[in-house]
TORLUM-205098 format. One record per residue: residue in one letter; residue number from 0; z, y, x of N, C-alpha, C, O in turn. Coordinates in Angstrom, 2 decimals. Each point is the difference from the previous one (the first is absolute). Layout:
   res     n      n.c3      n.c2      n.c1     ca.c3     ca.c2     ca.c1      c.c3      c.c2      c.c1      o.c3      o.c2      o.c1
     A   NUM         Z         Y         X         Z         Y         X         Z         Y         X         Z         Y         X
...
END
This chain:
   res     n      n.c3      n.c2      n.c1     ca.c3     ca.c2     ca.c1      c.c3      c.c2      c.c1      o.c3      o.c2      o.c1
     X     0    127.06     96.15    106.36     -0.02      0.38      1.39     -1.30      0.75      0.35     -0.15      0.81      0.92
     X     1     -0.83     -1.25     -1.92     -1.18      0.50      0.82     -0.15      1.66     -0.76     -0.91      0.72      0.40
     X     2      1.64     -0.33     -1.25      0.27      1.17     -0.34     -0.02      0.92      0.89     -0.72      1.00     -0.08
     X     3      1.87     -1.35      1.42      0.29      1.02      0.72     -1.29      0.17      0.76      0.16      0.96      0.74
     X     4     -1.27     -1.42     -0.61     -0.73     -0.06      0.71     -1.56      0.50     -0.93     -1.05      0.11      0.63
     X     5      1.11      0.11     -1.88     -0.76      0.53     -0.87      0.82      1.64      0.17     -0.64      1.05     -0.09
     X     6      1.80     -1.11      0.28      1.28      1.32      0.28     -0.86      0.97      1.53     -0.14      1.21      0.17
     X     7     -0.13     -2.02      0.41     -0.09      0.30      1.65     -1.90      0.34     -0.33     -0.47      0.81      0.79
     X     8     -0.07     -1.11     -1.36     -1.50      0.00     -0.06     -0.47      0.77     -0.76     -1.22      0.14      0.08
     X     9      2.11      0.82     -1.31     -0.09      0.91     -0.39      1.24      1.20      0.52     -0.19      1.01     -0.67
     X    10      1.03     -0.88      1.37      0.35      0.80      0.78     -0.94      0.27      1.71      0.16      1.07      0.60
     X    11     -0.81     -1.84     -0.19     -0.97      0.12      0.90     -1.40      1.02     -0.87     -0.72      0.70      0.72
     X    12      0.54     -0.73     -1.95     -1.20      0.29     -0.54     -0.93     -0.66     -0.19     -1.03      0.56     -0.38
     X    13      1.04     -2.12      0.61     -1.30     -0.97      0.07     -0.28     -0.15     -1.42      0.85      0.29     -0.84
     X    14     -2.15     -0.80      0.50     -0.65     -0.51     -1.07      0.38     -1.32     -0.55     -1.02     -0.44      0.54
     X    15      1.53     -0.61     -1.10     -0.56     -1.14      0.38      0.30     -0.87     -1.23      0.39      0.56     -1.03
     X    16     -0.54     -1.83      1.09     -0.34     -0.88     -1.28      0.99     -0.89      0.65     -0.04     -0.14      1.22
     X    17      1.19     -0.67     -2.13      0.31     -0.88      0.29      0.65     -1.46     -1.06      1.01     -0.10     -0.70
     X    18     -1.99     -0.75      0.97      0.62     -1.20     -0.74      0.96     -1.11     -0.18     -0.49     -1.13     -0.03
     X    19      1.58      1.22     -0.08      0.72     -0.99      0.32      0.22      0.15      1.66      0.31      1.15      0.31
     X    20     -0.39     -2.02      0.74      0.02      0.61      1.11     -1.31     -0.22      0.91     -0.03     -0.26      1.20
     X    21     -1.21      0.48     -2.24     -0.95      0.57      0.79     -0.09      1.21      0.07      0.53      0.50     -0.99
     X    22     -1.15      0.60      1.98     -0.02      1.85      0.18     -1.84     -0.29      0.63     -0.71     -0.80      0.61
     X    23      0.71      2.03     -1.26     -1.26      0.89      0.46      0.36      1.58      0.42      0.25      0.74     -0.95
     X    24     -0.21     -0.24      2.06      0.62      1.22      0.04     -1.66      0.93      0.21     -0.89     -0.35      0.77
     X    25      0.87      1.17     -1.39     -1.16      1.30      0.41      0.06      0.60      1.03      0.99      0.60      0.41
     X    26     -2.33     -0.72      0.27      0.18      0.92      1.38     -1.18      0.90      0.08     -0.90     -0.43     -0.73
     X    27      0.68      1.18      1.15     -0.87      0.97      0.15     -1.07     -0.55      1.31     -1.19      0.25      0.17
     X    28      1.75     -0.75      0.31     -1.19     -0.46      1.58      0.97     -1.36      0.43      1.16     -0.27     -0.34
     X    29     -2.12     -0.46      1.21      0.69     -1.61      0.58      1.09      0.64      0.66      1.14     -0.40     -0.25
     X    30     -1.33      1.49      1.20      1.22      0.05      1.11      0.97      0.38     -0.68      1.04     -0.56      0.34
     X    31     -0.93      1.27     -1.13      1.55      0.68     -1.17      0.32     -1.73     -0.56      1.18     -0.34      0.12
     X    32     -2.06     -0.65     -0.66      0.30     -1.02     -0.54      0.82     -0.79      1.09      1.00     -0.63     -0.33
     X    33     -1.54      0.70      1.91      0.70     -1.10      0.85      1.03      0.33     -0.12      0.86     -0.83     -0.30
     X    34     -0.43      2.49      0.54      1.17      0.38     -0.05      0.86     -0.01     -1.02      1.20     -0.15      0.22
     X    35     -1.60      0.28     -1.26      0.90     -0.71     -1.01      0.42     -1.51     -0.13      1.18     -0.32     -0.13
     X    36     -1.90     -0.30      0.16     -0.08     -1.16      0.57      1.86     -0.42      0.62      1.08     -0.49     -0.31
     X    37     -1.71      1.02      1.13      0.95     -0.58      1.22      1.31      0.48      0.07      0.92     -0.54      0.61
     X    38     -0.83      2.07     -1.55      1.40      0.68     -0.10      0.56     -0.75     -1.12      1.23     -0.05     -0.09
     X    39     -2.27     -0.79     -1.15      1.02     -0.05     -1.09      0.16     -1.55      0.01      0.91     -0.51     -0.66
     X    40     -2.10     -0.52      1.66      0.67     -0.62      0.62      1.80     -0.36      0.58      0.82     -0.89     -0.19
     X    41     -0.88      2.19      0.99      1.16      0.04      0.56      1.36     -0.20     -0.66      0.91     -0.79      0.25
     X    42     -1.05      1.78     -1.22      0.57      0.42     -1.61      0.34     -1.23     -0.33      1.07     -0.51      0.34
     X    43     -1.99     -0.08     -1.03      0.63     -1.67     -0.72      0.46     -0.77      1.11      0.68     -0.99     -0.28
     X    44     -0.89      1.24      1.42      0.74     -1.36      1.08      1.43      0.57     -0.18      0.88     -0.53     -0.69
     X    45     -0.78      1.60      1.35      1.17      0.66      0.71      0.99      0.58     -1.27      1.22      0.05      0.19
     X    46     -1.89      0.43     -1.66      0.69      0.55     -0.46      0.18     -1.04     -1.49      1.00      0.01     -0.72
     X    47     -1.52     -0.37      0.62     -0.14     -1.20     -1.18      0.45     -1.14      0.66      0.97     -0.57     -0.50
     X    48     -1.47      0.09      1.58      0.47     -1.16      0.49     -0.88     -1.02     -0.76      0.45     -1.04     -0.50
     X    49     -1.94      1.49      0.44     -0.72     -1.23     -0.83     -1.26      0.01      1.27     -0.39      0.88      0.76
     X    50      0.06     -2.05     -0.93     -1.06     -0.74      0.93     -1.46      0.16     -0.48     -0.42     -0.63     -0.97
     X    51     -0.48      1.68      1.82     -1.40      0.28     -0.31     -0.89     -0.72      0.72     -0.21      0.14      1.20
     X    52     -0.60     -1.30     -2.32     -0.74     -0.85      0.61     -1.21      0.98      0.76     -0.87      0.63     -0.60
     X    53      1.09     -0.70      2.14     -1.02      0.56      0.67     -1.83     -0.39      0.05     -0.98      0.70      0.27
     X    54      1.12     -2.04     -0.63     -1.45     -0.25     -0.81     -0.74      0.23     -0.85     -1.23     -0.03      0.05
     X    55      2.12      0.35     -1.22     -1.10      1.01     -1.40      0.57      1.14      0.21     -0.29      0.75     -0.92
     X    56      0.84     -0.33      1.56      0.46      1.78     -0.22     -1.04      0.26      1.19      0.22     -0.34      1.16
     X    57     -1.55      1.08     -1.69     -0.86      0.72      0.55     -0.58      1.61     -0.37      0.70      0.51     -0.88
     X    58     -1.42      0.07      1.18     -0.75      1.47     -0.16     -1.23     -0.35     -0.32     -0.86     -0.19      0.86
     X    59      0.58      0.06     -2.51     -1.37      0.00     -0.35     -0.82      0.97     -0.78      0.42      0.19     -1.15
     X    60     -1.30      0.35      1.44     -0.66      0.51     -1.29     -0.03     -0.30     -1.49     -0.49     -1.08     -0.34
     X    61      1.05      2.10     -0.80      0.32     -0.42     -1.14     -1.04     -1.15     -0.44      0.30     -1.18     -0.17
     X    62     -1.60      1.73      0.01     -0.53     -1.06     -0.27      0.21     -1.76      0.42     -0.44     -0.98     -0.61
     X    63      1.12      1.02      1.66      0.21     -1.24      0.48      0.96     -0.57     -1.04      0.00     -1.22     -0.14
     X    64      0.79      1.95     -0.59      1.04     -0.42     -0.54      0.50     -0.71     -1.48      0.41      0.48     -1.05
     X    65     -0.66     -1.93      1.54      0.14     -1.09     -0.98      0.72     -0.21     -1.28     -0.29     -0.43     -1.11
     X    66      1.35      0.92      1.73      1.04      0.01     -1.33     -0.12      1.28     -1.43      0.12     -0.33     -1.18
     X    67     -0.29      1.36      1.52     -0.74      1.26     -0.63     -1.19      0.24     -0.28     -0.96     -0.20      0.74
     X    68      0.93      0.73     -2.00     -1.57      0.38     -0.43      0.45      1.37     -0.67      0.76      0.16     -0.95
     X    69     -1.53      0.95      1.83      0.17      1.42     -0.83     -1.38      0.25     -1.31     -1.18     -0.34      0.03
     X    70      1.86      0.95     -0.92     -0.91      0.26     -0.79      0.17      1.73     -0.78      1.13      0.50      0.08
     X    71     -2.09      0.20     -0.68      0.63      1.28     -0.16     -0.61     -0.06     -1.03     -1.04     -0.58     -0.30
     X    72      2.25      1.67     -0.69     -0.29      0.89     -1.28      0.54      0.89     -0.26      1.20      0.07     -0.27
     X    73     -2.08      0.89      0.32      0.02      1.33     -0.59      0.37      0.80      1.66     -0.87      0.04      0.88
     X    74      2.18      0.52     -0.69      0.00      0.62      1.35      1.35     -1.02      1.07      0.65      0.40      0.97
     X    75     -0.64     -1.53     -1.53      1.01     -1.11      0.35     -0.76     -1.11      0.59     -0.96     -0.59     -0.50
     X    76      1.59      0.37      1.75     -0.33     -1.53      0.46      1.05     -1.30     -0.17      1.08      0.17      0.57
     X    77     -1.18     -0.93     -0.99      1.34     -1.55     -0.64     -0.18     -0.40      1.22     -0.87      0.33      0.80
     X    78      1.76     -1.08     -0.71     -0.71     -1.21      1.33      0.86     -1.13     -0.73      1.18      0.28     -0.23
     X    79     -1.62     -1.40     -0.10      0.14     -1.16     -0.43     -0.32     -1.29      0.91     -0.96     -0.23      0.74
     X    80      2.06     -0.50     -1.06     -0.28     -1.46      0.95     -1.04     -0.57     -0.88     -0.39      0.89     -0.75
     X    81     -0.23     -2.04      0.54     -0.88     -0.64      0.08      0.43     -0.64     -1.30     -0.95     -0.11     -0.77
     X    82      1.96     -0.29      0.36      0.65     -0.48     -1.14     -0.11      1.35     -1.45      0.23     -0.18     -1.20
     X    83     -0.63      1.37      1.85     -0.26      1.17     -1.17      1.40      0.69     -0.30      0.11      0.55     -1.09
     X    84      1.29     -0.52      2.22      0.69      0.73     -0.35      0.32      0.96      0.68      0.36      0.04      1.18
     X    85     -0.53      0.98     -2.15      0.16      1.30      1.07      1.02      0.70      1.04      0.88      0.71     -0.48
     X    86     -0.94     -0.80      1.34      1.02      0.48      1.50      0.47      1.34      0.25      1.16      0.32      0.24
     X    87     -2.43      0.63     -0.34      0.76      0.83      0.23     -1.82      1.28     -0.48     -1.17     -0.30     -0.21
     X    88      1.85      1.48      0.25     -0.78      1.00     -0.91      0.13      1.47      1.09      0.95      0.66      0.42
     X    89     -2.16     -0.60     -0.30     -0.12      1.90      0.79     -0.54      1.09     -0.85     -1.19      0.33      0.03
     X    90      1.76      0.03     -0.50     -0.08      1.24     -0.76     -0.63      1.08      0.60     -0.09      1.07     -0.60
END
């Protein structure tokens, strides 16, 4: 299910990392982030029909971000959870 919604987040053009059903989406500035936010919010209520805990779904600075650790080699950034497996790759 959460496909269609990895479907919807690369037909929008967003960046983003996702684990199991944690997401990190890329934003360029906080206000593009609220707004994403809140549209893809919408998305999983209305179109998934799945329930977004409004308490950890926040807008943080990457660095804030617990579950991910980026690391780079050569002209590539990994981003890996914390366990050392790799998520996802920017070329």
């Amino acid at each position: 299910m959460l496909n269609e919604l990895d479907k919807e987040l690369t037909n929008r053009g967003h960046r983003f990392v996702r684990y199991a059903d944690d997401m990190v989406i890329l934003c360029k500035s906080r206000r593009g982030a609220e707004r994403v936010k809140e549209s893809i919010t919408h998305f999983i209520e209305n179109k998934l029909f799945l329930k977004v805990n409004k308490e950890k779904t926040q807008v943080v600075y990457l660095s804030k971000i617990k579950f991910l650790v980026p690391y780079r080699s050569n002209s590539c950034i990994f981003w890996q959870n914390l366990t050392g497996k790799v998520l996802w790759q920017n070329l």
